[in-house]
C-alpha positions in Angstrom: -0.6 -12.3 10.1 -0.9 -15.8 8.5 -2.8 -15.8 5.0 -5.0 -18.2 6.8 -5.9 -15.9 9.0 -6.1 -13.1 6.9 -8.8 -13.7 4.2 -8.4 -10.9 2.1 -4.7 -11.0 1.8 -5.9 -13.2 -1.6 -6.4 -10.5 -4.2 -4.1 -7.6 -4.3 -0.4 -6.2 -4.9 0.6 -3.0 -3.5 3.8 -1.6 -4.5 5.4 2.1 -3.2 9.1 3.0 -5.2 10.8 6.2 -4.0 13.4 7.0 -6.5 14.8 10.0 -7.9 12.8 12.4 -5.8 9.7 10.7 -6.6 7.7 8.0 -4.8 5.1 6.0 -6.7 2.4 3.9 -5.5 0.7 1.0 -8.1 -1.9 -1.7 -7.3 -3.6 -3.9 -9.1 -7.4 -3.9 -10.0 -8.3 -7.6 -8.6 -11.1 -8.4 -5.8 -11.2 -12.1 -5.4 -13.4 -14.0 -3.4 -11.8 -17.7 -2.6 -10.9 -18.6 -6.0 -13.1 -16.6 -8.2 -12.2 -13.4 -9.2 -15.0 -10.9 -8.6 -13.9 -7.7 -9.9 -10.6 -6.7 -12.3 -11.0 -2.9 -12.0 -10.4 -2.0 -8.1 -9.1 0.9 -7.3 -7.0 0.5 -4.4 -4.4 3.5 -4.7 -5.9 7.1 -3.4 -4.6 10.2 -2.8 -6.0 11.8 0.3 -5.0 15.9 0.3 -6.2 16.6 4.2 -5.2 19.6 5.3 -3.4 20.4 2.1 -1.1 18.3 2.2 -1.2 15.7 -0.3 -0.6 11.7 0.6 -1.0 8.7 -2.0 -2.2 5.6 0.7 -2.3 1.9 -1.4 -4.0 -1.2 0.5 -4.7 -4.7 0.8 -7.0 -6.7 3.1 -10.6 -6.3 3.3 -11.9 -3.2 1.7 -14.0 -2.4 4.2 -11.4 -2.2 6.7 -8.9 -0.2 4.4 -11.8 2.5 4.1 -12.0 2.8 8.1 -8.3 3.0 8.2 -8.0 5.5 5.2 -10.6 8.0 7.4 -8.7 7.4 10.4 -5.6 8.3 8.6 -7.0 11.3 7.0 -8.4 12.5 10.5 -4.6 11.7 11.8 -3.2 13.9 9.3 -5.7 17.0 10.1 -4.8 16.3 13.4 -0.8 17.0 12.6 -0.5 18.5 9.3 2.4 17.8 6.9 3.6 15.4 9.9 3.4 11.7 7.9 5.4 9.5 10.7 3.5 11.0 13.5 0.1 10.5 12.0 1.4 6.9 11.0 2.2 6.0 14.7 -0.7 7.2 15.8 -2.7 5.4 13.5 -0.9 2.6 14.4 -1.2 2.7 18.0 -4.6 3.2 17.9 -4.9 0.5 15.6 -3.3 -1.6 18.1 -4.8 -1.0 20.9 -8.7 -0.2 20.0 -10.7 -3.1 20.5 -12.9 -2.3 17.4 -9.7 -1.2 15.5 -7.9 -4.7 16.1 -10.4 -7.0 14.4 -9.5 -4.9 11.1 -7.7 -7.1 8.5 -5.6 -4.8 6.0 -2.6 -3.3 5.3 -1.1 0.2 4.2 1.8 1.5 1.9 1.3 5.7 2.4 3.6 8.4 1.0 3.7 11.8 1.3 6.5 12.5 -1.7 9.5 11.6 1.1 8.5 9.6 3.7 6.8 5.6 2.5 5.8 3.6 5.4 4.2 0.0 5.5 1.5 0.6 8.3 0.2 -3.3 10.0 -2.4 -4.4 12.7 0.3 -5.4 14.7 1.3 -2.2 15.8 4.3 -1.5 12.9 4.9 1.5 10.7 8.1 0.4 9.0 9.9 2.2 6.5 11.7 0.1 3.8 15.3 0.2 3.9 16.1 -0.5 0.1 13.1 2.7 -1.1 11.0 -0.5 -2.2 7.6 -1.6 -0.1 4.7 -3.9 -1.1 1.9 -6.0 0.5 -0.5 -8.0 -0.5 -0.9 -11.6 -2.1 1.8 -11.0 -5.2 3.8 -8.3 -2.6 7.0 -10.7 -2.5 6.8 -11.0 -6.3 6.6 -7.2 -7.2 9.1 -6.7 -4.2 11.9 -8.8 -5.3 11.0 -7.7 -8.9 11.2 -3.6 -8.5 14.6 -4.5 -6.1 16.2 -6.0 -9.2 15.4 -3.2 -11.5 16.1 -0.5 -8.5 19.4 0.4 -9.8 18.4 0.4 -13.6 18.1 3.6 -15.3 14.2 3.3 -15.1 12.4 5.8 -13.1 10.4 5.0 -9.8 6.7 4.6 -11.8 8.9 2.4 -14.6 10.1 0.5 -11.7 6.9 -0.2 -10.0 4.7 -0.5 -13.4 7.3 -3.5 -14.5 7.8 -5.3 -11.3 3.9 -5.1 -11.0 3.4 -6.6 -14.8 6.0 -9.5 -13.2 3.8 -10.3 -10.0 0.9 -10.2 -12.2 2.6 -13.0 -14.4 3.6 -14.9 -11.0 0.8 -14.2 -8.6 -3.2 -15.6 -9.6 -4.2 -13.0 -7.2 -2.8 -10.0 -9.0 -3.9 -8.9 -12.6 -2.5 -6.4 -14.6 -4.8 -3.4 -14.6 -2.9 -0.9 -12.5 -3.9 2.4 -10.7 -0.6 4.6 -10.4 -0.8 7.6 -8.2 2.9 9.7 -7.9 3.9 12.3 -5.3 7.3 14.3 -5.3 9.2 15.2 -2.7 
């Protein structure tokens, strides 16, 4: 999806790190609107616990359509407890292939402690090969940043609070009032 055609990819960075039998989620706290920024204390990190079984979900796009696909998830996950991947891909098929679904315009970093999957409109639950995902406006930023402190002897949250502090810097869509949820293994 272009940014052009993707209006609420302005005003968010998701970041998911798994490292040392931890995986963190962190997003940012800004809602922009074109260039103004409307809100700087979003919350757009949640832990969902359907079934039991606990899952930290992180999103960008339009709110409204991340809080369809967070119930749809949820429902997934009742459907197939404790099974992550399989509720992804079928979240993402459905997402695909629903006529109502496919006008939604957000994306999805979800965790369940071992598994962290990017979930997209398009039809794609990818899991990162390097234990580092993000999305949103600032996602290359905090990406590239948590990569080059992967192999430091921070931990995963330390990892994804300061490569989220460095797209902050970067990115005019990202501020740095953060919402960190973790899940272990």
């Amino acid at each position: 999806m272009s940014e052009q055609s993707f209006p609420g990819w302005h005003g968010t960075t998701i970041i998911g790190v798994r490292k040392g039998g931890k995986v963190v989620v962190a997003g940012d706290g800004q809602v922009s609107l074109g260039q103004t920024v409307i809100k700087g204390t979003a919350r757009k990190v949640r832990r969902l616990s359907p079934g039991g079984h606990d899952v930290v979900a992180g999103f960008a796009g339009s709110t409204a359509d991340a809080f369809t696909l967070l119930e749809r998830l949820e429902a997934k996950l009742e459907a197939t407890p404790g099974q992550l991947q399989r509720a992804a891909v079928e979240l993402a098929k459905d997402w695909r292939t629903d006529k109502y679904l496919q006008k939604l315009e957000a994306m999805l970093i979800v965790t369940d402690g071992s598994e962290l999957y990017v979930i997209t409109g398009a039809g794609d639950v990818l899991e990162p090969e390097h234990d580092v995902a993000a999305i949103g406006s600032g996602g290359n930023y905090a990406l590239a940043a948590a990569r080059g402190l992967y192999d430091s002897d921070l931990d995963a949250e330390e990892v994804a609070r300061r490569a989220m502090t460095i797209a902050a810097d970067i990115c005019v869509y990202t501020n740095g009032n953060l919402t960190v949820e973790s899940i272990g293994a």
